[in-house]
C-alpha positions as CSV (number, residue, x, y, z in Angstrom):
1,X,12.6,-15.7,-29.0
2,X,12.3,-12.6,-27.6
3,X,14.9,-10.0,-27.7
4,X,14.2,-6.7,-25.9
5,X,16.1,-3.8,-27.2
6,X,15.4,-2.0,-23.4
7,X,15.9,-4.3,-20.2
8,X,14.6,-2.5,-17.5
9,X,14.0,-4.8,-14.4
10,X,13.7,-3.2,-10.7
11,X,14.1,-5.7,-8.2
12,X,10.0,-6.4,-7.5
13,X,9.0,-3.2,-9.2
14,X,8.3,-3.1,-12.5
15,X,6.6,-0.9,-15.1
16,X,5.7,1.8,-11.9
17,X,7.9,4.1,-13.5
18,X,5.6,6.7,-13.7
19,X,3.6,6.0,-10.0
20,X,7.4,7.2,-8.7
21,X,7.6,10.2,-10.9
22,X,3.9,10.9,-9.2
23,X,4.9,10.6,-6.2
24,X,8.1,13.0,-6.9
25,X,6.3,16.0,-8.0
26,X,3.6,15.7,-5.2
27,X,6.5,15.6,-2.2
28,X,8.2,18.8,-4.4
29,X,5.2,20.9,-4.2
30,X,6.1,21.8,-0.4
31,X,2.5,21.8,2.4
32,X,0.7,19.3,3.5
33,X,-0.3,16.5,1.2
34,X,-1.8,13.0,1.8
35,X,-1.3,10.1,-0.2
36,X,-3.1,6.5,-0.2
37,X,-1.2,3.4,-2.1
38,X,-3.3,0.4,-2.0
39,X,-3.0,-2.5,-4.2
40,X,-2.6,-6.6,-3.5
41,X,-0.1,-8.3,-1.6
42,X,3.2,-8.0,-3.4
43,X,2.1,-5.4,-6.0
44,X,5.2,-3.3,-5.2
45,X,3.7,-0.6,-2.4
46,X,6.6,-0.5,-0.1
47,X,8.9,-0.8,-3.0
48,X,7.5,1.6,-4.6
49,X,8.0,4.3,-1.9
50,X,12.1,3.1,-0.8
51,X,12.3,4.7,-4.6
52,X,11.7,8.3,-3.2
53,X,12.6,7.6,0.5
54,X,16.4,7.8,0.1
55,X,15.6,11.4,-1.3
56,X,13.6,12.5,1.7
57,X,13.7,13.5,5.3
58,X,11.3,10.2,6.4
59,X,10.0,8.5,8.9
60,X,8.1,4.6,7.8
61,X,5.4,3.5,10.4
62,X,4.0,0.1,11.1
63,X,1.2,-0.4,13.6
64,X,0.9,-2.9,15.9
65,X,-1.0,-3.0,19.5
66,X,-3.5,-4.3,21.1
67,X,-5.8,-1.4,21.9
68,X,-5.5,2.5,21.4
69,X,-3.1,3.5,23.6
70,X,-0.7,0.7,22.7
71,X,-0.8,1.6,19.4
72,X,0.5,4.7,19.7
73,X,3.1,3.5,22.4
74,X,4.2,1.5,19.6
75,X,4.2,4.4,17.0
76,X,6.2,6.4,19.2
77,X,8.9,3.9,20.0
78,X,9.3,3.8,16.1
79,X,9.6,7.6,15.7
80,X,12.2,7.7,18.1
81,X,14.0,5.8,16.4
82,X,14.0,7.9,13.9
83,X,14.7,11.2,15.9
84,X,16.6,10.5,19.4
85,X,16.9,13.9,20.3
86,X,12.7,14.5,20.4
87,X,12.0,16.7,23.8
88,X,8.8,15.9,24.6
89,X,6.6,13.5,26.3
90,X,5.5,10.3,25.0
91,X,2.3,11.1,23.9
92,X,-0.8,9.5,25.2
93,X,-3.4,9.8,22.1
94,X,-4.0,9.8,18.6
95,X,-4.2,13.1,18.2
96,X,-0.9,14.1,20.4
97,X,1.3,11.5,18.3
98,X,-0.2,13.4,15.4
99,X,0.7,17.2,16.8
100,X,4.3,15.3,17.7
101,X,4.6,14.7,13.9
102,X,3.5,18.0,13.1
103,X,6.1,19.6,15.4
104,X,8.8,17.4,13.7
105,X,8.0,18.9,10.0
106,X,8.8,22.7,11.3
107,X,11.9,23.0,10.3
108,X,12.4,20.8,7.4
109,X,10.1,19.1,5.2
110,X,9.0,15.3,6.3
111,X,7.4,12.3,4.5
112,X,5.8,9.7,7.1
113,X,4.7,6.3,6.0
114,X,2.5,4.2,7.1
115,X,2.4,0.7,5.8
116,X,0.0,-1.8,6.5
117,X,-2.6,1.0,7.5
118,X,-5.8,-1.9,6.9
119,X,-4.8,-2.9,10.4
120,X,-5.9,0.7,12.4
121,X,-9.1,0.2,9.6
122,X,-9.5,-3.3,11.0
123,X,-8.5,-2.4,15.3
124,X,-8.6,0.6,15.8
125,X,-11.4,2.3,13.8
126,X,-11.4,5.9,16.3
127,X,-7.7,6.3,15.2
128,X,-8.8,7.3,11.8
129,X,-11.7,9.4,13.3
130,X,-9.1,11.5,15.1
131,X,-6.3,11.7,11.7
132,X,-8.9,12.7,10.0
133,X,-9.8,16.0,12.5
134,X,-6.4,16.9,12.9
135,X,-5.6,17.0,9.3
136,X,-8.8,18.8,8.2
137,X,-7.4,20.9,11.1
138,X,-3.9,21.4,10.3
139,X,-2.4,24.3,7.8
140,X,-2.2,23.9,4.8
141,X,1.2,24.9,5.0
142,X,2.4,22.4,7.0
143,X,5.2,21.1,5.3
144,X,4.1,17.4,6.3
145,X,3.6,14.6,3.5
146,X,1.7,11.3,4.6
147,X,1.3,8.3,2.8
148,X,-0.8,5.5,4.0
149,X,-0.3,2.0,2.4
150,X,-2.9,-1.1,2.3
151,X,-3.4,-4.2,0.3
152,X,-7.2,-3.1,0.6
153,X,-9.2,-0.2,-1.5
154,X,-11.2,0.4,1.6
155,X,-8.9,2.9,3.0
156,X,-9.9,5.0,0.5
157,X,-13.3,4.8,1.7
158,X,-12.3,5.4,5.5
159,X,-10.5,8.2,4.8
160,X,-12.3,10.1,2.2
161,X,-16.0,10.1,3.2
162,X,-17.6,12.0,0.7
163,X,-21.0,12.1,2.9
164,X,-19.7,13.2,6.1
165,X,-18.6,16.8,7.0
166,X,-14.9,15.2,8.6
167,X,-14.0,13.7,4.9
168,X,-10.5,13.8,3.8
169,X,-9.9,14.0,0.1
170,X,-6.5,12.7,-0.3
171,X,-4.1,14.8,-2.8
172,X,-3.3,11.7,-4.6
173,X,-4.2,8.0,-4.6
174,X,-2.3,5.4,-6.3
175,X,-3.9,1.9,-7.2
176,X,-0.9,-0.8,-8.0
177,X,-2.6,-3.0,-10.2
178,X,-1.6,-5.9,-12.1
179,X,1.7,-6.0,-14.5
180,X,0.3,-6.7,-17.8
181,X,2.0,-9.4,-20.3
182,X,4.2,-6.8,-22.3
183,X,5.1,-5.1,-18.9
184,X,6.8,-8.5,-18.0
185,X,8.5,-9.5,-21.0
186,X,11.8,-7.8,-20.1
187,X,12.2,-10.6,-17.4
188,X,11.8,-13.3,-20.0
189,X,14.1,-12.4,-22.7
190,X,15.4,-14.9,-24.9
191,X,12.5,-17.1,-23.9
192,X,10.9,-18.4,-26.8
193,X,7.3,-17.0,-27.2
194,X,5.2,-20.0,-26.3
195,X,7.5,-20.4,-22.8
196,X,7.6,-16.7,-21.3
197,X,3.4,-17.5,-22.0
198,X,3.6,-20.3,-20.0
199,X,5.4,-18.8,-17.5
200,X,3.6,-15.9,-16.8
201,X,0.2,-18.0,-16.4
202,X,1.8,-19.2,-13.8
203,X,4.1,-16.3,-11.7
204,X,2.3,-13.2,-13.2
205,X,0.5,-10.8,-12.3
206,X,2.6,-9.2,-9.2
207,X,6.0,-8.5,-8.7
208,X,6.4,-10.4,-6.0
209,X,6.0,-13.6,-8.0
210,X,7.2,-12.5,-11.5
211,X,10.6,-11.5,-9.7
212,X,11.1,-15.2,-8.9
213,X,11.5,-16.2,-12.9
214,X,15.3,-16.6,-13.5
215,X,16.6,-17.2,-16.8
216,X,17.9,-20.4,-16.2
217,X,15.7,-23.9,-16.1
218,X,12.4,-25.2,-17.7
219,X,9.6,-23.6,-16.5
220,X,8.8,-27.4,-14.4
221,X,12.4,-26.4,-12.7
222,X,11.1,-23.0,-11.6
223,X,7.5,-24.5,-10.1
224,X,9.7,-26.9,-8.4
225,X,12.3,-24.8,-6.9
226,X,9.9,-21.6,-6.3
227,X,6.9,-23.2,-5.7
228,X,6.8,-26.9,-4.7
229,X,9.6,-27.0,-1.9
230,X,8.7,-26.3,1.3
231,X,11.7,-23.7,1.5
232,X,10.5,-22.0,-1.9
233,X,9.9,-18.5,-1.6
234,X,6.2,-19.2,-3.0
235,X,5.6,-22.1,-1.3
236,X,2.7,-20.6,1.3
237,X,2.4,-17.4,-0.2
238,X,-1.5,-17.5,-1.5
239,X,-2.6,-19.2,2.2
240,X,-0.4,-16.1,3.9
241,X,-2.5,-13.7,1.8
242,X,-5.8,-15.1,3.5
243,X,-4.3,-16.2,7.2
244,X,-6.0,-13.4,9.0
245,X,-9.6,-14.6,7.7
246,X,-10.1,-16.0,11.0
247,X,-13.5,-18.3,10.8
248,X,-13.9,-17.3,7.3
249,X,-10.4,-19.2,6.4
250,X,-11.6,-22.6,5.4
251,X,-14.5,-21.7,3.3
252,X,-12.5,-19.0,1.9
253,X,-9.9,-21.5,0.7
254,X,-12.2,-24.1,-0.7
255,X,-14.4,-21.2,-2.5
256,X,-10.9,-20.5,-4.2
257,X,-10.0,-23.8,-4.8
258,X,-14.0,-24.3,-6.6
259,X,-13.3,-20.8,-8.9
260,X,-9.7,-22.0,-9.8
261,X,-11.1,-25.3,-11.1
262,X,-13.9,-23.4,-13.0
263,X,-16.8,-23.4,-11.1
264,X,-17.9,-19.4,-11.4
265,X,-21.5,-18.5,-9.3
266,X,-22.3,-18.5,-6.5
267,X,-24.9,-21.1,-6.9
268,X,-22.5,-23.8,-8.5
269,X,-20.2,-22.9,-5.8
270,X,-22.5,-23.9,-2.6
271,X,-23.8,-27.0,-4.5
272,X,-19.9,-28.3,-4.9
273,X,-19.4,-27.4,-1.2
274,X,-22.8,-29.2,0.1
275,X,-23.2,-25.2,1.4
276,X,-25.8,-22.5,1.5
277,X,-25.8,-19.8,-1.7
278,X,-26.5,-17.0,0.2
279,X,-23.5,-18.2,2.9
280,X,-21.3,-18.2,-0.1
281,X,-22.0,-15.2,-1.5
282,X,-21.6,-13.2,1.6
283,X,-18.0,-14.6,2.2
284,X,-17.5,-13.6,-1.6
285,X,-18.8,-10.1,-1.6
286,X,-17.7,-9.0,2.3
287,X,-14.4,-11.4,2.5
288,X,-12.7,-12.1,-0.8
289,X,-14.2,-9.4,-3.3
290,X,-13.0,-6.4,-0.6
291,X,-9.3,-7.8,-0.8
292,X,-8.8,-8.4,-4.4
293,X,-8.5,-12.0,-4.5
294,X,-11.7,-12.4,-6.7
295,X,-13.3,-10.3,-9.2
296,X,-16.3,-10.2,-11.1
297,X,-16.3,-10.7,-15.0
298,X,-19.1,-9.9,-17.3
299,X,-19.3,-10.2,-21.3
300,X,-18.7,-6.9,-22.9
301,X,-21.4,-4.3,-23.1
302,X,-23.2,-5.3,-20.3
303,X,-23.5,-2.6,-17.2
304,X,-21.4,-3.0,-13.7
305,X,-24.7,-3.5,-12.9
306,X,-25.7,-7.0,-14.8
307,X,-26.6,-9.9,-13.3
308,X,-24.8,-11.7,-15.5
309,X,-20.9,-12.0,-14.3
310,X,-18.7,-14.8,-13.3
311,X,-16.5,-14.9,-10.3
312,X,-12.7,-15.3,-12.0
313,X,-9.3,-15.5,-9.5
314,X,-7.4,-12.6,-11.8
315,X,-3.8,-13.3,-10.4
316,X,-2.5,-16.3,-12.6
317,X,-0.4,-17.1,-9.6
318,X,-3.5,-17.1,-7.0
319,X,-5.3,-19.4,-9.5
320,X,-2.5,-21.8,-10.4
321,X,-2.0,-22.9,-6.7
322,X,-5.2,-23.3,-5.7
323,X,-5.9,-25.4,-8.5
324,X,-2.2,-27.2,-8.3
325,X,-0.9,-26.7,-5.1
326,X,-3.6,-26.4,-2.4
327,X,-5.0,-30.0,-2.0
328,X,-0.8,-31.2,-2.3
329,X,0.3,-29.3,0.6
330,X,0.7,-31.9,3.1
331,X,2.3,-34.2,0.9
332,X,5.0,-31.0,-0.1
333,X,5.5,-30.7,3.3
334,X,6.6,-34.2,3.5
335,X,8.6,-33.8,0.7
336,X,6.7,-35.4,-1.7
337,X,6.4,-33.7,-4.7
338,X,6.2,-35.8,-7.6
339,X,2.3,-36.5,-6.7
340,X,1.6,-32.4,-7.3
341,X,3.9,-32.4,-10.5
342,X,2.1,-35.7,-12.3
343,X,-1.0,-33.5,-11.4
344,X,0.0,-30.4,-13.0
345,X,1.5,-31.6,-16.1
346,X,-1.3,-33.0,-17.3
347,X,-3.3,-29.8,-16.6
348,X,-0.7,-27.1,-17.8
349,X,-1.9,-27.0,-21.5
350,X,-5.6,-26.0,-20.6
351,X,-4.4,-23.8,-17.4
352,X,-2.7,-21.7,-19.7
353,X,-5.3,-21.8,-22.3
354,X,-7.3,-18.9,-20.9
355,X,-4.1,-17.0,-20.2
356,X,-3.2,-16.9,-23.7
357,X,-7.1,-15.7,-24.7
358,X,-6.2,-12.8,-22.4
359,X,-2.8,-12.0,-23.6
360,X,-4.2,-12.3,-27.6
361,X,-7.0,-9.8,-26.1
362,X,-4.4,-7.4,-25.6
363,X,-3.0,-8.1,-28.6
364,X,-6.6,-7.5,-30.4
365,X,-7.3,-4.1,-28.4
366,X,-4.1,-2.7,-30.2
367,X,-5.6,-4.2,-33.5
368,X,-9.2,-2.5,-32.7
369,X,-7.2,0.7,-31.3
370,X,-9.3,0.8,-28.2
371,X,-8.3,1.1,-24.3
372,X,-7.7,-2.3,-23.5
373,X,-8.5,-1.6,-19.6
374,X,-12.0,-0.5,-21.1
375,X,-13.3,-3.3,-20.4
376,X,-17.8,-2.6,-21.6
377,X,-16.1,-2.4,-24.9
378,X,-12.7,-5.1,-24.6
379,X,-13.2,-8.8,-23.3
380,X,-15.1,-11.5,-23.5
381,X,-18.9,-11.8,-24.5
382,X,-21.0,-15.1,-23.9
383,X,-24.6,-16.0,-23.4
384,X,-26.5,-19.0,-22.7
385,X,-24.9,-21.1,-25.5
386,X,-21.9,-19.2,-26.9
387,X,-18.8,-17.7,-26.2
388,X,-16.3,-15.8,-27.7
389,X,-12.7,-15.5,-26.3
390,X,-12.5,-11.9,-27.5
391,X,-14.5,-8.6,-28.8
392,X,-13.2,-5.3,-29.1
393,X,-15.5,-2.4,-30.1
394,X,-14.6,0.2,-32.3
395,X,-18.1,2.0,-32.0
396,X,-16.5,5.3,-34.2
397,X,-16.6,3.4,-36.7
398,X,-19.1,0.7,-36.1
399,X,-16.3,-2.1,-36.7
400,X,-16.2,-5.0,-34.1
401,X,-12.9,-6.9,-33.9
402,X,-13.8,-11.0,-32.8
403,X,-11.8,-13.1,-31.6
404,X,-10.5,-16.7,-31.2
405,X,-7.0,-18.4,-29.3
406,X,-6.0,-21.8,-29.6
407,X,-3.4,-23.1,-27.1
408,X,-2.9,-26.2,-28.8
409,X,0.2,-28.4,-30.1
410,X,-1.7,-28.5,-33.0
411,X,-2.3,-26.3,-35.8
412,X,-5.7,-24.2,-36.2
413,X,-8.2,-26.0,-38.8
414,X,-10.1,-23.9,-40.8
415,X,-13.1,-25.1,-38.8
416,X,-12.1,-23.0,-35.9
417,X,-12.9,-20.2,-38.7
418,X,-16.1,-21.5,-39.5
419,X,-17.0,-21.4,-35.6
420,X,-15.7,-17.9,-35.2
421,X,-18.1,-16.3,-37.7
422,X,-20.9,-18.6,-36.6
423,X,-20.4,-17.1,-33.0
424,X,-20.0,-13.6,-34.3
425,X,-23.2,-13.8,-35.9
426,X,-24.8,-13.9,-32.3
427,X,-23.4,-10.9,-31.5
428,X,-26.0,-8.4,-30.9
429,X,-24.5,-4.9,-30.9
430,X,-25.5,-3.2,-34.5
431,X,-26.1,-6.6,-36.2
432,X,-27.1,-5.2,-39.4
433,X,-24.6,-2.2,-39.3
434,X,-21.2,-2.8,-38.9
435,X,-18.1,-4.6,-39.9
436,X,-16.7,-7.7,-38.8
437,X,-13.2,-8.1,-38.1
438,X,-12.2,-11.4,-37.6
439,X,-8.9,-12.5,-36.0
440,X,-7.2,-16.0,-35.1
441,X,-4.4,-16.7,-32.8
442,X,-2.7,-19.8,-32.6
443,X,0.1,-21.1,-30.9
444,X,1.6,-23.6,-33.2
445,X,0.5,-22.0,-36.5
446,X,-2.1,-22.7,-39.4
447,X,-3.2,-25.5,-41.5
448,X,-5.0,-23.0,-44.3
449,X,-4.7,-19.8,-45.7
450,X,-7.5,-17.4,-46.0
451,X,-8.8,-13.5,-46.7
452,X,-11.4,-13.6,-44.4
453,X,-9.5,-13.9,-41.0
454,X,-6.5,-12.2,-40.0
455,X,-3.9,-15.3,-39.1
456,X,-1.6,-13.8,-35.3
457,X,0.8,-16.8,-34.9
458,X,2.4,-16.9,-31.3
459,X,5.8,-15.2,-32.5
460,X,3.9,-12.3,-34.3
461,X,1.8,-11.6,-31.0
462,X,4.8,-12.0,-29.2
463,X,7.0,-9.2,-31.4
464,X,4.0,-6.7,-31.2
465,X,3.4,-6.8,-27.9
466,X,7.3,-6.6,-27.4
467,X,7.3,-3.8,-29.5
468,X,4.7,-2.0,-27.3
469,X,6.4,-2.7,-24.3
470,X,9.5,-0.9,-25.6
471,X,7.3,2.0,-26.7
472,X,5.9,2.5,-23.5
């Protein structure tokens, strides 16, 4: 079981510990300073600024409007909100609502937010043409701190444009990633290993799902009560996160739905769906790619620039319910759940399969003592006729670390052994000079004994990992 000496747990914020101390020093330093905070639906970007808000003179922002000049109608009503006694007229432009700002940071130091900034990007396009004049304009001195918040990387690109004479580089830029296995263990402890592993294949990897594990039930209690009731707070959430597709909606959710069940190209993809490739891959690379829902994965040591990737759902929670939940939705809405639960049980063991691989790849980067978010030299390699779960190279000194991880009810056979150094024997990096490291994981333990394979059962992974965690 695990037992965390340190239980740190922010209500849907966790492990950004040191994104808040960031943010901290930057509002100290006094002048004008821009920030961006992008990072998926329910990563933690508006909590993660009500951590330094109570400590501020602020004002938080949301746009809305149907066209220029009702955006900033709307912006203004919400400033005013924040400062009654403002003596001036409302103003009528971009630029005037900024100046109004500007006026209000004279006397005192002010942090503005503005959340959900994708929507000027998406709108209102000439808004961000006229922040980005004033505050190339404005004085360095200015003791004005803005933060703009999206779910999208892009604002980084319409904000800071590197080519143009009118770019804004932002004085610091904060991407909320995923929470990584270790980072979530203090919400499971006294889980036993192999069930806060099952558990996070399923809520991780944001906070706004991994907040919803409680300590109480079977992990079939929690998908029902979180995710299979129509009142659940999880219930819709992965169809919310793609809503505002528009005509790209339904192709969007079925290109999902294909990834989630394994099917990984674009070509595979269009055959399933009867579609065209090229249709596919534009609603990949322009709709899904841009807002994080799907990533591309290539074996290690191949370039960004390889042709050889697969398309993989990263969020454990995005991929469980379109491959669980998506199809079953009408029936939940009826109330009908025990169709989508005699669907999932059979399923759980090899849906949490590759979860594990990733969690043991963490494990093996530690062994390996290489950056596990490195990932030309940590993850997994394949080609036409092989693949390995894990590799981890340590080119200083010409060791590679391979690996395998069985989530089975079983115990590993020594042929699993026998197939690991077979596969590592394909690997081409340095084939005739380096060392081969060889590790196994397993979740329910060993049938042999051996000196050529290091033996990781789940409860060791699980106390090294924990261990990590509590070393930061």
């Amino acid at each position: 079981m695990i037992f965390s000496l340190r239980i740190v747990y922010y209500q849907m914020f966790l492990n950004r510990l040191n994104e808040i101390s960031r943010l901290k020093q930057i509002y100290a330093r006094g002048d004008k300073q821009l920030v961006i905070v992008f990072g998926p639906h329910g990563s933690g970007k508006t909590e993660l600024l009500k951590q330094i808000i109570p400590q501020t003179r602020w004002i938080y922002l949301v746009p809305t409007g149907y066209n220029q000049r009702d955006l900033v109608h709307n912006l203004w009503i919400q400033i005013k909100r924040y400062d009654s006694n403002i003596n001036r007229h409302e103003p009528e432009t971009p630029r005037d609502l900024f100046i109004a700002l500007q006026e209000m940071a004279v006397l005192s130091r002010l942090l503005v937010v503005i959340d959900e900034f994708d929507f000027v990007q998406r709108f209102e396009p000439s808004f961000i043409h006229d922040f980005r004049m004033w505050w190339l304009g404005l004085n360095v001195s200015t003791n004005l701190m803005i933060v703009l918040i999206s779910p999208i990387p892009t604002i980084f690109d319409s904000i800071s444009r590197r080519d143009k004479p009118d770019s804004v580089l932002p004085d610091l830029v904060i991407n909320l990633g995923y929470i990584q296995y270790k980072d979530s263990l203090p919400l499971m402890a006294g889980f036993l290993a192999k069930d806060a592993v099952a558990t996070y294949a399923v809520f991780g990897k944001y906070p706004i799902t991994l907040s919803r594990i409680s300590g109480e039930g079977s992990l079939l209690d929690r998908i029902k009560s979180e995710i299979l009731l129509s009142e659940g707070k999880l219930f819709d959430l992965p169809l919310k996160r793609i809503s505002d597709l528009g005509k790209y909606l339904n192709k969007s959710k079925s290109i999902l739905e294909m990834i989630s069940n394994g099917i990984f190209t674009a070509e595979e993809i269009a055959k399933s769906m009867g579609g065209e490739r090229d249709d596919v891959s534009n609603i990949i690379s322009k709709v899904l790619y841009p807002i994080g829902l799907i990533e591309k994965k290539r074996p290690v040591l191949d370039s960004v620039h390889s042709r050889n990737f697969k398309y993989v759902i990263e969020d454990n929670f995005n991929k469980f319910w379109f491959k669980f939940i998506s199809q079953h939705r009408n029936d939940l809405l009826l109330g009908n759940y025990e169709k989508t639960v005699s669907s999932i049980l059979p399923g759980l063991n090899n849906f949490v399969e590759p979860v594990f691989s990733e969690i043991a790849l963490q494990h093996l980067s530690m062994l390996a003592g290489v950056n596990y978010n490195h990932k030309s030299i940590v993850g997994q390699w394949w080609n036409r006729d092989i693949e390995i779960d894990g590799v981890a190279v340590s080119n200083e000194d010409s060791k590679v670390y391979f690996m395998s991880a069985n989530w089975s009810d079983k115990p590993v056979e020594r042929d699993d052994l026998t197939s690991l150094i077979r596969k590592a024997s394909e690997f081409p990096w340095k084939k005739n000079d380096r060392k081969d490291i060889l590790v196994i994981y397993s979740k329910s333990g060993f049938r042999f004994e051996t000196d050529e394979a290091t033996l990781v059962n789940i409860n060791r992974l699980q106390h090294d990992l924990d261990v990590k965690m509590l070393d930061g």
